[in-house]
PyMOL Python script that loads the backbone (N, CA, C, O; Angstrom):
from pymol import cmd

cmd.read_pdbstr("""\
ATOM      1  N   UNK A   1      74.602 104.683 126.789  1.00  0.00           N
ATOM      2  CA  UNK A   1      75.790 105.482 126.883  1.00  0.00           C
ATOM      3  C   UNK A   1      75.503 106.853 127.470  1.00  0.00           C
ATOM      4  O   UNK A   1      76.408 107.590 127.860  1.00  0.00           O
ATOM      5  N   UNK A   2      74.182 107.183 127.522  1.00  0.00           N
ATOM      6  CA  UNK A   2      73.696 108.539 127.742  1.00  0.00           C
ATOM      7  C   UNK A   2      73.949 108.333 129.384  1.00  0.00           C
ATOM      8  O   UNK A   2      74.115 109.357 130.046  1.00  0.00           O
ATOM      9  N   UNK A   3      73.977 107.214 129.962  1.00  0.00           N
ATOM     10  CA  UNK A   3      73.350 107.004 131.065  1.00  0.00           C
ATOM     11  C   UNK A   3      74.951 106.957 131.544  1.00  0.00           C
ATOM     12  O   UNK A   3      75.260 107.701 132.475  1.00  0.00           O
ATOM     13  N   UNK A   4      75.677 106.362 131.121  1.00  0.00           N
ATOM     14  CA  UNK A   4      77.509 106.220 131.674  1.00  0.00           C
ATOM     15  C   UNK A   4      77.959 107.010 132.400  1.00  0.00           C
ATOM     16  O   UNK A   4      77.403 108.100 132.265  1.00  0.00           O
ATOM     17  N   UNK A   5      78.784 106.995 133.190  1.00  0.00           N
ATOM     18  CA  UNK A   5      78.727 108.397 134.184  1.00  0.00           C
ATOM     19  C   UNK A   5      80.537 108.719 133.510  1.00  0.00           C
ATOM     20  O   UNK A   5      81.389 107.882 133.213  1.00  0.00           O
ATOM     21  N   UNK A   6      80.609 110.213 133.452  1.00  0.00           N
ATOM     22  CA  UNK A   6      81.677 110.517 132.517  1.00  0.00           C
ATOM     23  C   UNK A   6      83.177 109.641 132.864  1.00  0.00           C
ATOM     24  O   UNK A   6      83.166 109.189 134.009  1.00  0.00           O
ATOM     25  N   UNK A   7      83.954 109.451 132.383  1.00  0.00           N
ATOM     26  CA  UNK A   7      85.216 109.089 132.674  1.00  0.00           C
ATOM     27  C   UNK A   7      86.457 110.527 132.816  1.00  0.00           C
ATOM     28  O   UNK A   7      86.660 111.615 132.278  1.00  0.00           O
ATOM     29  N   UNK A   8      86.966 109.778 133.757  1.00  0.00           N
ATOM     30  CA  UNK A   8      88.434 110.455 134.410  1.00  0.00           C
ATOM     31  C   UNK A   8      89.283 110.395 133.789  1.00  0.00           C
ATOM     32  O   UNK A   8      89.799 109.277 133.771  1.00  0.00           O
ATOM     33  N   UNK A   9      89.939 111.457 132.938  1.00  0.00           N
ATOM     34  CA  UNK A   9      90.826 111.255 132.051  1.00  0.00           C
ATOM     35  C   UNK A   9      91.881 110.920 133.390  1.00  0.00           C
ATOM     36  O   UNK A   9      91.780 111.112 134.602  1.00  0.00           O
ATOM     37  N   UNK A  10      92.938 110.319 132.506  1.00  0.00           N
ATOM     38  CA  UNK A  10      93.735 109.830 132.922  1.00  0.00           C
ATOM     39  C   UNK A  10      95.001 111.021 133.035  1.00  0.00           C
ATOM     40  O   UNK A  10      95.045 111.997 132.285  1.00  0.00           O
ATOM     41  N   UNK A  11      95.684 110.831 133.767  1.00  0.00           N
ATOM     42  CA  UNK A  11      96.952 112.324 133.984  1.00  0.00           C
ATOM     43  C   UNK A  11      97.896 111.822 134.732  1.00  0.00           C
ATOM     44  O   UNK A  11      97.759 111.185 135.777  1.00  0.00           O
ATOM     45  N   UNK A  12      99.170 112.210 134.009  1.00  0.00           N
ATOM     46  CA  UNK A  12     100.860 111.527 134.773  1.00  0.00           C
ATOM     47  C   UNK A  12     101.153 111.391 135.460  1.00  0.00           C
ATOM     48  O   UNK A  12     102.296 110.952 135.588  1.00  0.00           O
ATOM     49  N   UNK A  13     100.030 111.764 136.905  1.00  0.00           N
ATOM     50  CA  UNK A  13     100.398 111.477 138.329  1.00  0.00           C
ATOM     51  C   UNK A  13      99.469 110.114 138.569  1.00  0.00           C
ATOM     52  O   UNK A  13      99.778 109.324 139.461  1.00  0.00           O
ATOM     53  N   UNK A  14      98.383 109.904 137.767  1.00  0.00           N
ATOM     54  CA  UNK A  14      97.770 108.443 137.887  1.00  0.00           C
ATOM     55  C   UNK A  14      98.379 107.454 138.188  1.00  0.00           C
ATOM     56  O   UNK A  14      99.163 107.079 137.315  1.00  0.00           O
ATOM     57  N   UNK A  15      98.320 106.536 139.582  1.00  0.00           N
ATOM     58  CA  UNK A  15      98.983 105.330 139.898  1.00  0.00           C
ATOM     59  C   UNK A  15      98.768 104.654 138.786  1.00  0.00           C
ATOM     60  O   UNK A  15      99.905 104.318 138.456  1.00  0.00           O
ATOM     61  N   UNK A  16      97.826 104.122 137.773  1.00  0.00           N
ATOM     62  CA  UNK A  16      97.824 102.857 136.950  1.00  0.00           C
ATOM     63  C   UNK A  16      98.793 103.375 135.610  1.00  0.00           C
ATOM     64  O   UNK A  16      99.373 102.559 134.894  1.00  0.00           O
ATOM     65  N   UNK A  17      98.871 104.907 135.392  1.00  0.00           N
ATOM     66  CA  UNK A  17      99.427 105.419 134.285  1.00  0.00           C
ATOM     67  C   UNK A  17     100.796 104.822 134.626  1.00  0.00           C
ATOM     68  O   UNK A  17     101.198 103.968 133.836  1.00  0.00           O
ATOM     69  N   UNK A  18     101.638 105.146 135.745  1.00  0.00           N
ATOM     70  CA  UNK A  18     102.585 105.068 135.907  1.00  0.00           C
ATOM     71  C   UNK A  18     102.984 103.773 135.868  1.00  0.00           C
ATOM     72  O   UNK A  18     103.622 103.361 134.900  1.00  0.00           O
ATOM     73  N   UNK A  19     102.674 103.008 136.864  1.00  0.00           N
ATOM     74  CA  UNK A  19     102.533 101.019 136.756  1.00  0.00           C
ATOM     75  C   UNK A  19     102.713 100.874 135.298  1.00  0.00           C
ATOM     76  O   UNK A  19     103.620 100.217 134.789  1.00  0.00           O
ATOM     77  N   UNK A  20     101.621 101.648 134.527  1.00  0.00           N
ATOM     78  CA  UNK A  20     101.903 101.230 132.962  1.00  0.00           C
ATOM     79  C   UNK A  20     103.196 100.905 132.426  1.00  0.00           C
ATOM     80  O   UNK A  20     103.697  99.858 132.017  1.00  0.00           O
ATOM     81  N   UNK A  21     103.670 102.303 132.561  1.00  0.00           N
ATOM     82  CA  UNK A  21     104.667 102.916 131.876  1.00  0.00           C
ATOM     83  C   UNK A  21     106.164 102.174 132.472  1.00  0.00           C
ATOM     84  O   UNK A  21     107.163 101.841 131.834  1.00  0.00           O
ATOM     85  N   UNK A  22     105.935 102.095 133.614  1.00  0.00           N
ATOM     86  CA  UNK A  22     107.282 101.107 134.683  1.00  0.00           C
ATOM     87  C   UNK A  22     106.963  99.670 133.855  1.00  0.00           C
ATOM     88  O   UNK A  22     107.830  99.187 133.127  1.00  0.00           O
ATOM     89  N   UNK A  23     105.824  99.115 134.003  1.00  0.00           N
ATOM     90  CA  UNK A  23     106.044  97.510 133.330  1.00  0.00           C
ATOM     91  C   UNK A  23     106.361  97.821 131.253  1.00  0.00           C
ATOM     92  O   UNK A  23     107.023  97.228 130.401  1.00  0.00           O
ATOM     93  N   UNK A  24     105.789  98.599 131.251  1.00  0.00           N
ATOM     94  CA  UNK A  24     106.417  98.946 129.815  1.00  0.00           C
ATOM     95  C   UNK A  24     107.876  98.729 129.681  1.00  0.00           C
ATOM     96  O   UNK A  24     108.330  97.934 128.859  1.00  0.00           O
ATOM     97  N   UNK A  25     108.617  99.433 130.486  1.00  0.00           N
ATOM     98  CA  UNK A  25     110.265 100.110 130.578  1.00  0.00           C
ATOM     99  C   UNK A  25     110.544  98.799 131.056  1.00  0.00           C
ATOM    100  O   UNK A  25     111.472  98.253 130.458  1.00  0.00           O
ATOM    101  N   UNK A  26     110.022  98.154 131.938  1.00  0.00           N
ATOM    102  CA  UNK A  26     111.293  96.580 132.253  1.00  0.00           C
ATOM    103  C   UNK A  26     110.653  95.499 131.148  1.00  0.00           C
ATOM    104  O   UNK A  26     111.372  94.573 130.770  1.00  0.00           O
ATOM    105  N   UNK A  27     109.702  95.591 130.793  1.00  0.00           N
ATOM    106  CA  UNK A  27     109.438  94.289 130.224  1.00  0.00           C
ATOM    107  C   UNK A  27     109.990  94.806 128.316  1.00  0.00           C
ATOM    108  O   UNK A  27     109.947  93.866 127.522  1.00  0.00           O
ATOM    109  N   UNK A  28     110.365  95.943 127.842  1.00  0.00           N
ATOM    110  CA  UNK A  28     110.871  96.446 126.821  1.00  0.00           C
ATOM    111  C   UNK A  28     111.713  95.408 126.082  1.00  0.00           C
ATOM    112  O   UNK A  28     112.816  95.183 126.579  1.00  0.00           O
ATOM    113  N   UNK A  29     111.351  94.687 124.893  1.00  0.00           N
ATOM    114  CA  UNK A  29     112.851  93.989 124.832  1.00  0.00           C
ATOM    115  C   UNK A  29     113.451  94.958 123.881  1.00  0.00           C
ATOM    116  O   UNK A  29     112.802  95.686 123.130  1.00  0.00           O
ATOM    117  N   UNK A  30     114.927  94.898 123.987  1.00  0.00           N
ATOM    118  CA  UNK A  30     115.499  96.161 123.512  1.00  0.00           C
ATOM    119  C   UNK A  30     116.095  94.839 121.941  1.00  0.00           C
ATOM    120  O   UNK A  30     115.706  93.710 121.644  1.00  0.00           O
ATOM    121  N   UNK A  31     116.978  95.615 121.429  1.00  0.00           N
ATOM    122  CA  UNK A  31     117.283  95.081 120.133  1.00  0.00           C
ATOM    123  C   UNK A  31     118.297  94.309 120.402  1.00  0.00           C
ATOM    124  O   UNK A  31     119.026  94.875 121.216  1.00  0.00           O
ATOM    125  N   UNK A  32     118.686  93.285 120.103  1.00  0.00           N
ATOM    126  CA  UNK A  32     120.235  92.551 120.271  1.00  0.00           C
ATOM    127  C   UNK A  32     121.307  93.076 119.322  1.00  0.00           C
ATOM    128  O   UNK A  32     120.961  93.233 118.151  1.00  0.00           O
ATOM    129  N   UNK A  33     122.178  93.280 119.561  1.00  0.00           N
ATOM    130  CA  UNK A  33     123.525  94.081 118.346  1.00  0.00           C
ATOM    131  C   UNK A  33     123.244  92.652 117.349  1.00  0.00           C
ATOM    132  O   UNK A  33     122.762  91.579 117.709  1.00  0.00           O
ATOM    133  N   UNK A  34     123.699  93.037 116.063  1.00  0.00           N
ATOM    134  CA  UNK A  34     123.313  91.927 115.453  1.00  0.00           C
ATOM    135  C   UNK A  34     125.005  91.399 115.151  1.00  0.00           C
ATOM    136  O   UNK A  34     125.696  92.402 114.970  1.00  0.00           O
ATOM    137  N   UNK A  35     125.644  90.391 115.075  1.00  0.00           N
ATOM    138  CA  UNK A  35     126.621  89.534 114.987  1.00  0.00           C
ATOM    139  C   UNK A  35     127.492  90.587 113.853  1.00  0.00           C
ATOM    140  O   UNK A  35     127.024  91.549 113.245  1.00  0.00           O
ATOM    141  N   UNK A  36     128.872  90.059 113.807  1.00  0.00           N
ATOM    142  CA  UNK A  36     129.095  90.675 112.707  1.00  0.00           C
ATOM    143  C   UNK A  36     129.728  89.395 111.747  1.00  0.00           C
ATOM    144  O   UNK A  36     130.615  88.565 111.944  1.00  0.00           O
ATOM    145  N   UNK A  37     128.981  89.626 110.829  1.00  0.00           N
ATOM    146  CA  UNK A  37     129.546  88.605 109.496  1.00  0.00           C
ATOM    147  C   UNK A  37     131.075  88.616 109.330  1.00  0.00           C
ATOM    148  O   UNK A  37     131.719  89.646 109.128  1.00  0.00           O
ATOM    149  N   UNK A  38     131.537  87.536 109.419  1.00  0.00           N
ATOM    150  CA  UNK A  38     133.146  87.216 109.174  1.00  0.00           C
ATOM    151  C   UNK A  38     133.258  87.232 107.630  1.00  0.00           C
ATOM    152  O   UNK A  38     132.303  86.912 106.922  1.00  0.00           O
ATOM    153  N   UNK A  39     134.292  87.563 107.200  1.00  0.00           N
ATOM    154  CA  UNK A  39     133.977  88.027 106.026  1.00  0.00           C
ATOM    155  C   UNK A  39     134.713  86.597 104.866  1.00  0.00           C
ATOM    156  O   UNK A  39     135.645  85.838 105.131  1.00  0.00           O
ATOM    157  N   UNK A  40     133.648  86.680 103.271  1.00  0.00           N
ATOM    158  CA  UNK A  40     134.256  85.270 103.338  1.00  0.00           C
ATOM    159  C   UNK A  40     134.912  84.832 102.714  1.00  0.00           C
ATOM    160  O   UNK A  40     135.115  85.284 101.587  1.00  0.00           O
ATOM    161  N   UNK A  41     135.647  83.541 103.283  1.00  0.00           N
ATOM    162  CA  UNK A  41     137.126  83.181 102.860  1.00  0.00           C
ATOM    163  C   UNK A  41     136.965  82.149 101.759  1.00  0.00           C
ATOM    164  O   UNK A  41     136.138  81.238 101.781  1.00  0.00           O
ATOM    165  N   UNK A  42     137.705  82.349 100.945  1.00  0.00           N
ATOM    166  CA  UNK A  42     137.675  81.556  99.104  1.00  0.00           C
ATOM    167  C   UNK A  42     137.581  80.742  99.647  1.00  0.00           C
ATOM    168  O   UNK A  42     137.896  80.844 100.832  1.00  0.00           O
ATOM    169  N   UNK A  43     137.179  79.655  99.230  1.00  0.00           N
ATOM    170  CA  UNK A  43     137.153  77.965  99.023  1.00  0.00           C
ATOM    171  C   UNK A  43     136.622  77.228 100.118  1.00  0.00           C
ATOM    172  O   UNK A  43     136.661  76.008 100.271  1.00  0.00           O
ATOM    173  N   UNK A  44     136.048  78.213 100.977  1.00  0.00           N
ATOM    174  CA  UNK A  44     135.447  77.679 102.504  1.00  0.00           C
ATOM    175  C   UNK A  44     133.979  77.455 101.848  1.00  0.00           C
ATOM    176  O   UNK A  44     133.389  78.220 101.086  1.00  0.00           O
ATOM    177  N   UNK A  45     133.645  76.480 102.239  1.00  0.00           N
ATOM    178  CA  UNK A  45     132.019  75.861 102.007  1.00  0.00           C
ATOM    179  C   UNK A  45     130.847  75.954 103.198  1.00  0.00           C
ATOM    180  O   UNK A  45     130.986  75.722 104.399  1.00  0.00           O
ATOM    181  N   UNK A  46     129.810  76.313 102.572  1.00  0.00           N
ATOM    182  CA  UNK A  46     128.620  76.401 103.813  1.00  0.00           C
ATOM    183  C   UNK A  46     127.573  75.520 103.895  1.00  0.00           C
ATOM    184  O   UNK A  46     127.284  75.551 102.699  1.00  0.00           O
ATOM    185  N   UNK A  47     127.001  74.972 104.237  1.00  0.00           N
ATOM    186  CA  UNK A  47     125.710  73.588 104.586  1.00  0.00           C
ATOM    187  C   UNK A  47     124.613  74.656 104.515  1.00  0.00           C
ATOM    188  O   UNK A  47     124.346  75.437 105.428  1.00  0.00           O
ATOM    189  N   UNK A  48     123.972  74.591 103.242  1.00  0.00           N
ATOM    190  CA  UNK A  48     122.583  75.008 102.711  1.00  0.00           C
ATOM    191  C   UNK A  48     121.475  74.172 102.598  1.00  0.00           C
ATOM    192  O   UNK A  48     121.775  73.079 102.118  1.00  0.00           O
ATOM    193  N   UNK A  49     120.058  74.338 102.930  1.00  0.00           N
ATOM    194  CA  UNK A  49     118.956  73.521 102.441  1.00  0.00           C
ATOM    195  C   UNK A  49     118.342  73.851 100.977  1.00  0.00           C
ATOM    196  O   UNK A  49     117.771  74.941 100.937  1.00  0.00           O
ATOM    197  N   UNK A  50     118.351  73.174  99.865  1.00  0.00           N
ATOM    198  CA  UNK A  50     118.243  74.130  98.745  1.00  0.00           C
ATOM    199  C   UNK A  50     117.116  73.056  97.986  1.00  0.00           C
ATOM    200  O   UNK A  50     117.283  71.837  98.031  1.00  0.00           O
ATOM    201  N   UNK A  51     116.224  73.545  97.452  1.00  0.00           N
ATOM    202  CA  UNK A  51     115.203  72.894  97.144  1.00  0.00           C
ATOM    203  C   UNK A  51     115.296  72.885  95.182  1.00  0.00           C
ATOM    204  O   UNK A  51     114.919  73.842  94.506  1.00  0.00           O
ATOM    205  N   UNK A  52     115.802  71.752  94.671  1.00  0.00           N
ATOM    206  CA  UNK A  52     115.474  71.549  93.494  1.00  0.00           C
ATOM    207  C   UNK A  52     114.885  70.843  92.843  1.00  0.00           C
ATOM    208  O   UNK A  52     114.768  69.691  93.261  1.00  0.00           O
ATOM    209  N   UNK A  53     114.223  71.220  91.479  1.00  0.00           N
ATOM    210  CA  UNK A  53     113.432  69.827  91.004  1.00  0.00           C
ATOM    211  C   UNK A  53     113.494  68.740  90.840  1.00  0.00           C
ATOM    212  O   UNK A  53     114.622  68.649  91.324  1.00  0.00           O
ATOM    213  N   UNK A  54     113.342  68.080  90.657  1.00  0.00           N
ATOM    214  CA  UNK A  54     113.775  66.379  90.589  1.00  0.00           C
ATOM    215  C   UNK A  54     114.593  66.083  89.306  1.00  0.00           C
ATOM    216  O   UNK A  54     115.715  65.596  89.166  1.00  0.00           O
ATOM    217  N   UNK A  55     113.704  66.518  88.440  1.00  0.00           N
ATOM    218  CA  UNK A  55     114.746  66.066  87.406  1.00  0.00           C
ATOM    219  C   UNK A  55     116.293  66.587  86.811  1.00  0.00           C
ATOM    220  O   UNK A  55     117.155  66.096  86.082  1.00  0.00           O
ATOM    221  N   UNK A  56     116.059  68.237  87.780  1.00  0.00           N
ATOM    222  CA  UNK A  56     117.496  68.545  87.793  1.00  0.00           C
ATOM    223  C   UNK A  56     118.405  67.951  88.460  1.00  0.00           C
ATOM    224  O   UNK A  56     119.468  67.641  87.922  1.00  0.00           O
ATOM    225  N   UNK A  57     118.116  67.663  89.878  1.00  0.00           N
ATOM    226  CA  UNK A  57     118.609  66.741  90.758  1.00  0.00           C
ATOM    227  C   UNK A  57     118.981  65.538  89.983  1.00  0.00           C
ATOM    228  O   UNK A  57     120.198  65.376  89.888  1.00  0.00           O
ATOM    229  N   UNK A  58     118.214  64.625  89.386  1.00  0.00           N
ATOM    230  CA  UNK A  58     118.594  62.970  88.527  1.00  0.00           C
ATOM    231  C   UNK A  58     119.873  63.656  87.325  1.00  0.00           C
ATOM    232  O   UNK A  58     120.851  62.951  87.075  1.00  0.00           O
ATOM    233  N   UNK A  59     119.760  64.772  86.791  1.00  0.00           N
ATOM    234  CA  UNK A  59     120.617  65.246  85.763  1.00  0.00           C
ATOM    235  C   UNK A  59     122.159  64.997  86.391  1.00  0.00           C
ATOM    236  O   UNK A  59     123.018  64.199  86.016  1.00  0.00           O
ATOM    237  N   UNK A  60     122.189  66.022  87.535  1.00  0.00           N
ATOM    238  CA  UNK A  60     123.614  65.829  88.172  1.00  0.00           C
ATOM    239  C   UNK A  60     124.049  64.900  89.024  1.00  0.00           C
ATOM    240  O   UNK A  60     125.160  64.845  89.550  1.00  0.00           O
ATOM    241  N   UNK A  61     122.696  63.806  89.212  1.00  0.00           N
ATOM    242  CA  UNK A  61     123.345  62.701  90.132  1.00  0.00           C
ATOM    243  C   UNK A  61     124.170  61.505  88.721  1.00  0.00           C
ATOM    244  O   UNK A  61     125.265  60.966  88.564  1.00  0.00           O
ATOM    245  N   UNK A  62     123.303  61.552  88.222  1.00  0.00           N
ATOM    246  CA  UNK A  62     123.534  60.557  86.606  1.00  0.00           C
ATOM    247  C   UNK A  62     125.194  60.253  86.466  1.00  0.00           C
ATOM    248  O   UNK A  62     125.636  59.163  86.102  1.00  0.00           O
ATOM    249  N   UNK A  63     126.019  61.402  86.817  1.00  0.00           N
ATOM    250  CA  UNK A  63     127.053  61.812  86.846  1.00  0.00           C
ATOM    251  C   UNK A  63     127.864  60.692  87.720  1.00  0.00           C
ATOM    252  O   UNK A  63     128.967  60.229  87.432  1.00  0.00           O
ATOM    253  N   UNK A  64     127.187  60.419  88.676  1.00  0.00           N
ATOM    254  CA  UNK A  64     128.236  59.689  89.808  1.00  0.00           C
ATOM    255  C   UNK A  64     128.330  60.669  91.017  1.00  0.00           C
ATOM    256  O   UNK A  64     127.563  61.618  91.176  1.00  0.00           O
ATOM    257  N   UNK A  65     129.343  60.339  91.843  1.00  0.00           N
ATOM    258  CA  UNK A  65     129.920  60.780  92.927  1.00  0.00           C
ATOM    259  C   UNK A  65     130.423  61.904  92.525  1.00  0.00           C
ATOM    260  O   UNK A  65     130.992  61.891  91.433  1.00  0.00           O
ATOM    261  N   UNK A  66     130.344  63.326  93.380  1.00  0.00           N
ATOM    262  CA  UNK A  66     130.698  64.859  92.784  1.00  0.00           C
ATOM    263  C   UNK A  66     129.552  65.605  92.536  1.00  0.00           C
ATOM    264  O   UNK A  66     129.742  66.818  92.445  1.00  0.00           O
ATOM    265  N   UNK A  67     128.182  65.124  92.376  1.00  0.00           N
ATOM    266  CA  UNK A  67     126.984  65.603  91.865  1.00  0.00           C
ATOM    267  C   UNK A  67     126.879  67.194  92.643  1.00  0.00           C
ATOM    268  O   UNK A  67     126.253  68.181  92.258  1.00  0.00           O
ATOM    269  N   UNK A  68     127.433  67.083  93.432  1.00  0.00           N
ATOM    270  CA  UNK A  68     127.263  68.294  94.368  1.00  0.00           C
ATOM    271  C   UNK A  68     128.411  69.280  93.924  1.00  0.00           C
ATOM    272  O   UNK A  68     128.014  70.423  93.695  1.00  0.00           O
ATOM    273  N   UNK A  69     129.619  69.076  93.778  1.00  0.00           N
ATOM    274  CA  UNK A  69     130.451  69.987  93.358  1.00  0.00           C
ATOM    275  C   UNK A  69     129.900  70.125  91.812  1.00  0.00           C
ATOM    276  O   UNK A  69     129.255  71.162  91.662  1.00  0.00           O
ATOM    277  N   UNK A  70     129.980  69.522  90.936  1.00  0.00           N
ATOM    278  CA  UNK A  70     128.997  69.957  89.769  1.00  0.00           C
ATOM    279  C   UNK A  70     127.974  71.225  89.624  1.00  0.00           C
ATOM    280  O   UNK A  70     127.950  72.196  88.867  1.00  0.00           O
ATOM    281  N   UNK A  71     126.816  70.602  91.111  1.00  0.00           N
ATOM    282  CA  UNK A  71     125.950  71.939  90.983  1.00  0.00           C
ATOM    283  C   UNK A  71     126.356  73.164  91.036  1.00  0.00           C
ATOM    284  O   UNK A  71     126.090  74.138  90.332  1.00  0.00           O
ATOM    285  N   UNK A  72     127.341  72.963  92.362  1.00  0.00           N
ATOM    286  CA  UNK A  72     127.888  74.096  92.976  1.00  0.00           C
ATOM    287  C   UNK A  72     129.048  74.726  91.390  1.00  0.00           C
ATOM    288  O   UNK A  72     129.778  75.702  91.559  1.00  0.00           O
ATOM    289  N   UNK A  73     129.023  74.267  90.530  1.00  0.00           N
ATOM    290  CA  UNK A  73     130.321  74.763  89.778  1.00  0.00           C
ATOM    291  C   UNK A  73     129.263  75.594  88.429  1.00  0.00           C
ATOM    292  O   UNK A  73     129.655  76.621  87.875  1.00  0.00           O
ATOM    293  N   UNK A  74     128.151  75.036  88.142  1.00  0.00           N
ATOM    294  CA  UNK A  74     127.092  75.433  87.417  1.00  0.00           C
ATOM    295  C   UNK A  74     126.348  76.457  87.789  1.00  0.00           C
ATOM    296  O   UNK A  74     125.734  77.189  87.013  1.00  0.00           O
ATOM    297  N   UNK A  75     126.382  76.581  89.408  1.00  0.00           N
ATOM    298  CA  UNK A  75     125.447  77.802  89.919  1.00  0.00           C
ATOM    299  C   UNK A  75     126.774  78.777  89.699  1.00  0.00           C
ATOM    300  O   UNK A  75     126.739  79.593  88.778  1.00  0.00           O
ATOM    301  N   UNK A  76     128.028  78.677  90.614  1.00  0.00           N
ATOM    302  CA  UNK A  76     129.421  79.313  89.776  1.00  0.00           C
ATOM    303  C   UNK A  76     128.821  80.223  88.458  1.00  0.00           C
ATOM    304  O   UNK A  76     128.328  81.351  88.469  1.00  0.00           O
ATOM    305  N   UNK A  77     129.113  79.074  87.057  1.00  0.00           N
ATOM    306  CA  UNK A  77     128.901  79.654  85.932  1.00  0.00           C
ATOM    307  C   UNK A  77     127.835  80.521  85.941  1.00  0.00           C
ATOM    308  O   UNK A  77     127.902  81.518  85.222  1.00  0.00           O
ATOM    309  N   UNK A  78     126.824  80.319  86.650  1.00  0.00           N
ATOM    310  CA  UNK A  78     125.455  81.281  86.058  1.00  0.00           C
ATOM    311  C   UNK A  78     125.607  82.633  87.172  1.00  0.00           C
ATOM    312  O   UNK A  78     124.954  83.658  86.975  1.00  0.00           O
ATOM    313  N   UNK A  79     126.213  82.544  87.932  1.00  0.00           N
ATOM    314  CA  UNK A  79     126.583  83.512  88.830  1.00  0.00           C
ATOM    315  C   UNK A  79     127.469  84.701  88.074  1.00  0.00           C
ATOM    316  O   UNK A  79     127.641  85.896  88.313  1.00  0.00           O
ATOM    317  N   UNK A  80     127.889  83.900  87.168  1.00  0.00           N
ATOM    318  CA  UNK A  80     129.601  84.920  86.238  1.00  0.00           C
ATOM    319  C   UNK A  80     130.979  85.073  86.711  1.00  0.00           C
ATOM    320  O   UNK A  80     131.884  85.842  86.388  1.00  0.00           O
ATOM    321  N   UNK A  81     130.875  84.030  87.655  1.00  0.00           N
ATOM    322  CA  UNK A  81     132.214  83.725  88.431  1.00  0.00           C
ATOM    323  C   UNK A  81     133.040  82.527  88.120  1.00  0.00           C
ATOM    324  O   UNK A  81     134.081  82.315  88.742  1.00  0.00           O
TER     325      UNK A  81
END
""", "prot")
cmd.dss("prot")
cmd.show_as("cartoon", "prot")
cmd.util.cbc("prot")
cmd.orient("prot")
């Protein structure tokens, strides 16, 4: 390193500084506006992936046909709604 021959600082008229700074500025991805949430309407239902245990799952199928409005009426109750 003794032997390195010094380096050129670099300064704002530098062709590679500038190149930098230009592919910086176009290749920038800027932020996307984010959507705006519709706000939500009673009794409208949404398609969730929801991961439960098995044997809670066998509890509310046991039931029959509805097993799903069940859950959904139990998560309800524990919600306080």
């Amino acid at each position: 390193m003794a032997n390195d021959p010094p380096r050129r600082p670099r300064t704002l008229n530098d062709a590679r500084t500038e190149a930098e700074a230009a592919f910086k500025k176009a290749t920038a991805k800027t932020a996307a506006p984010l959507p705006k949430q519709a706000a939500a309407i009673p009794g409208v239902r949404e398609q969730v992936t929801l991961r439960i245990d098995q044997d809670v799952l066998e509890y509310f199928q046991e039931g029959g046909p509805g097993w799903q409005d069940r859950i959904n009426e139990a998560l309800r109750k524990a919600a306080g709604k």
